[in-house]
C-alpha atoms as one frame of an Amber mdcrd trajectory, in Angstrom:
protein
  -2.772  15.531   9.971  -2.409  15.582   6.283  -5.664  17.047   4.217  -5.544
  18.426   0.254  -5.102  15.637  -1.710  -5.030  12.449   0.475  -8.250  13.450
   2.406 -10.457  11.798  -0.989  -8.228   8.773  -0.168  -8.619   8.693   3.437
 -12.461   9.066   3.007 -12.937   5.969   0.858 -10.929   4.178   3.068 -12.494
   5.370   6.272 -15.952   3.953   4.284 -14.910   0.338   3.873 -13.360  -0.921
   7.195 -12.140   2.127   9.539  -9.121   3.949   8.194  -6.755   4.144   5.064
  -3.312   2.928   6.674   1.609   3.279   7.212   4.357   1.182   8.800   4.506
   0.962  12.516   5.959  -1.164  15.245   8.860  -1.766  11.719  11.990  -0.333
  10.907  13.853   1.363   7.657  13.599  -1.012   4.554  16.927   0.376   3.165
  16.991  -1.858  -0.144  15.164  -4.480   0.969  12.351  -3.686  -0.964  13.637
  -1.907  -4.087  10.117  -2.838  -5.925   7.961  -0.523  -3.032   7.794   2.870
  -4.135   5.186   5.778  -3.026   2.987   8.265  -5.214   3.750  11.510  -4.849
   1.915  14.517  -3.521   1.872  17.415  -6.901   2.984  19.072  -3.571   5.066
  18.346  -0.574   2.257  18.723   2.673   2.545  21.535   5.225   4.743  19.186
   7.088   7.602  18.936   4.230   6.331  15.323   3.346   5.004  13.806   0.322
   3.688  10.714   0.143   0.108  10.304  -0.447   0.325   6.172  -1.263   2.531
   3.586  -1.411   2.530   0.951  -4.277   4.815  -1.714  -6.093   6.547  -1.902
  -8.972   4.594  -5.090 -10.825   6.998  -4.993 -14.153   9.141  -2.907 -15.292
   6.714  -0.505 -16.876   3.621  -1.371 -14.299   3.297   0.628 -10.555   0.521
  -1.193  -8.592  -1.485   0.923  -5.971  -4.760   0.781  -4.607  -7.769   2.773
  -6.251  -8.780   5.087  -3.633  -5.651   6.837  -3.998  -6.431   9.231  -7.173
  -5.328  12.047  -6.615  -7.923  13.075  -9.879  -4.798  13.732 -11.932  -4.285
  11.454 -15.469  -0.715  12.107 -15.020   1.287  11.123 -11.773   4.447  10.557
 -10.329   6.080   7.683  -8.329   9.336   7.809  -6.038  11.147   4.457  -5.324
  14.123   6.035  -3.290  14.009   4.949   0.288  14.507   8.002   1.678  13.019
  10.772  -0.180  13.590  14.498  -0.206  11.423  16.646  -2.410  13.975  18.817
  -2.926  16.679  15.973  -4.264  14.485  12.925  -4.616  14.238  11.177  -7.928
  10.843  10.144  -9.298   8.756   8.892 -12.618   5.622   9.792 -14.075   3.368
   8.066 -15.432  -0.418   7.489 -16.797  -3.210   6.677 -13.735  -5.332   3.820
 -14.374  -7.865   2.742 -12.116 -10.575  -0.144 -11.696 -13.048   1.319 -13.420
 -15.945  -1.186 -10.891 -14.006   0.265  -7.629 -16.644   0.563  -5.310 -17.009
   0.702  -1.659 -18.242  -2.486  -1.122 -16.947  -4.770   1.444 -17.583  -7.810
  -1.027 -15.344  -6.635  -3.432 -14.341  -3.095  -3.495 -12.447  -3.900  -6.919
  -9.839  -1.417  -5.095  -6.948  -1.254  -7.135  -5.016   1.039  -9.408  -1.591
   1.157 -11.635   0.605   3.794 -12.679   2.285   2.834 -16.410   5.275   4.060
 -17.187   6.374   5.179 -20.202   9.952   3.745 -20.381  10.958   0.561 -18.144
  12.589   0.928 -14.735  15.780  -0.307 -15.381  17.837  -1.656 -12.012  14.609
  -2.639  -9.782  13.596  -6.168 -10.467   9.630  -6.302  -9.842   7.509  -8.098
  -7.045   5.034 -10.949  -8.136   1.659 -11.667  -8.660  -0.179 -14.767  -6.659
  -1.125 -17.082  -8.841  -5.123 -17.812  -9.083  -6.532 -18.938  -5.775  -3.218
 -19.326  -3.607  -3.986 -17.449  -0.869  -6.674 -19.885  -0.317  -4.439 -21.889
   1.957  -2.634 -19.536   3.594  -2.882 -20.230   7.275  -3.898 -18.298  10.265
  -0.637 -17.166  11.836   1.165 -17.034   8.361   3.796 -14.331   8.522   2.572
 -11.202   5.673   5.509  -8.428   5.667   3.662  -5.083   4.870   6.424  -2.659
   3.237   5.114   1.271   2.675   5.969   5.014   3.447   3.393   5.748   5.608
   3.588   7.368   9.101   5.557   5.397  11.553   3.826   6.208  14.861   0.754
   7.733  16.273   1.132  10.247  18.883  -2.278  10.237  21.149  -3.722  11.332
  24.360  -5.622  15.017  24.180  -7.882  14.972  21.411  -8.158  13.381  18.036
  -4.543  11.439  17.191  -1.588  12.746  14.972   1.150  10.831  12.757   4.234
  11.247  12.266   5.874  11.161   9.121   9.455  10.315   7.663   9.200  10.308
   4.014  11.079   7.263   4.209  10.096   3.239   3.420   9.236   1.366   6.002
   8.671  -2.398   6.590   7.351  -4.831   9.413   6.019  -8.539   9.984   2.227
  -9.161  11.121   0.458 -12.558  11.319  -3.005 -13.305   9.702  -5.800 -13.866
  11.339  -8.267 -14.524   8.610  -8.777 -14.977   4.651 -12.006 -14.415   3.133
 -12.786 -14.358  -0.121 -11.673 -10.568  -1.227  -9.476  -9.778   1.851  -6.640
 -10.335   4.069  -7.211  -9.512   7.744  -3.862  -9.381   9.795  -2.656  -8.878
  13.197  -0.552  -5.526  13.711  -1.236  -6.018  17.537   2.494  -4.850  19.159
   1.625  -7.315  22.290   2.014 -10.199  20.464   5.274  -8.613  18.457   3.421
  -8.076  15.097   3.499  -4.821  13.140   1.608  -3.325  10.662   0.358  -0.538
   8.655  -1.052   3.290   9.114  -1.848   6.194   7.121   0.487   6.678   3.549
   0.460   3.154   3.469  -2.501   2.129   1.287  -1.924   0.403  -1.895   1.465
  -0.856  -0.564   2.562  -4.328  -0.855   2.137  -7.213   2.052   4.429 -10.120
   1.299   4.054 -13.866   1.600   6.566 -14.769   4.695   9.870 -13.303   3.382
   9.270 -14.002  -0.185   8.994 -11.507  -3.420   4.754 -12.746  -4.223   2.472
 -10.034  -2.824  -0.340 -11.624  -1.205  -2.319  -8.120  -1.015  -2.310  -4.901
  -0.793  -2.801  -2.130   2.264  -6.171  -1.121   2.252  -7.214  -0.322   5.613
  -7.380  -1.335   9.375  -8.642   0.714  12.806  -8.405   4.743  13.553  -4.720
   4.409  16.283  -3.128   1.743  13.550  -3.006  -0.763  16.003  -4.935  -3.462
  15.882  -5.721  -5.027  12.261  -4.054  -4.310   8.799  -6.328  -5.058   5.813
  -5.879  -6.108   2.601  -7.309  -6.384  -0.567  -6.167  -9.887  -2.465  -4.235
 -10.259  -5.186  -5.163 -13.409  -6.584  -9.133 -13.428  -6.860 -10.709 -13.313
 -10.204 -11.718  -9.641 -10.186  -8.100  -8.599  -9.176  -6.453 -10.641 -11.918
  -9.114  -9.229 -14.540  -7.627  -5.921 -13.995  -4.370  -6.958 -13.840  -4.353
  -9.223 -16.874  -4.736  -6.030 -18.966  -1.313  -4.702 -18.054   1.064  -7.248
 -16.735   1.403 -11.361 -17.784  -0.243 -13.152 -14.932   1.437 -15.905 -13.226
């Protein structure tokens, strides 16, 4: 399993609500999701990947992420190819900004991050915000579709689990089971045909139904990534306080 820079990440996960999460039960994204990129290792990992987090593309100069991925670097860098190679892949830098009242709280870990950019991203047309309080309604059962690079299945049995990796984006449909007032909880159960998220997959985007408004994003769910995917909403008060600093709010 990954360690050096993604182990700070995957212990403040691990704090809040089990583990950090990445796609499984999905399939490739291809260009689906041109806005979902992932943040970048300085390194590749022992395995030849990369990805520590995944994260969207808010405007063209603004990379949302989650906060517990700092890799304790001011300067970072983002890949939005689909498939990337750290030997060809094409990536950005940018500035890290976090929350500065991230927390581990389950109330409201104010758990959220952006990368800016110092020149637009020209070709990619960015994901949306919620607008204040619409996620109040959204009903249990709604279909969420988490996108993310994260590891694509767990192989257990014989001690403590592993993941495997692809370096490539991923996405999947789960259903929600509840909405309380800072998070998302979803159903990535594969007996009832949803999908969900694992490890490489925090800060990544989880979509309204099939539309381009991010209702959250990937903050944690259980040890095997199998049972819950949760996320951190997008269109509280706290969340949009951040966000209002960088990007127009809807």
């Amino acid at each position: 399993m990954r360690t050096l820079v993604v182990a700070a990440a995957l212990a403040a996960a691990a704090s809040l609500a089990g583990t950090a999460l990445a796609i499984i039960g999905g399939h490739p994204d291809g260009n689906d999701h041109p806005a979902v990129g992932a943040l970048l290792a300085p390194t590749p990992f022992s395995d030849g990947t990369s990805e520590v987090c995944s994260g969207t593309l808010i405007s063209p100069t603004v990379f949302l992420t989650a906060a517990h991925c700092d890799q304790g670097l001011t300067q970072v860098a983002v890949t939005f190819d689909s498939s990337y190679s750290s030997s060809t892949g094409t990536k950005v830098v940018g500035t890290w900004h976090a929350d500065p009242a991230y927390r581990k709280a389950q109330s409201d870990p104010h758990d959220i991050a952006v990368v800016l950019f110092p020149h637009r991203i020209n070709g990619i047309t960015p994901a949306q915000l919620p607008k204040l309080g619409s996620l109040d309604t959204l009903a249990h059962g709604a279909t969420i579709t988490a996108v993310g690079y994260g590891a694509q299945s767990v192989n257990k049995g014989g001690g403590k689990p592993s993941y495997n990796y692809a370096d490539v984006r991923y996405e999947t449909t789960g259903s929600v089971n509840s909405v309380t007032p800072a998070w998302i909880r979803a159903s990535m159960n594969p007996a009832t045909g949803d999908g969900g998220t694992c490890y490489g997959d925090s800060g990544g985007p989880n979509f309204v139904g099939t539309s381009n408004v991010i209702a959250g994003t990937t903050i944690t769910g259980d040890t095997t990534c199998r049972a819950t995917n949760v996320d951190y909403r997008l269109d509280t008060p706290s969340a949009r306080a951040f966000l209002g600093q960088w990007v127009q709010l809807p």
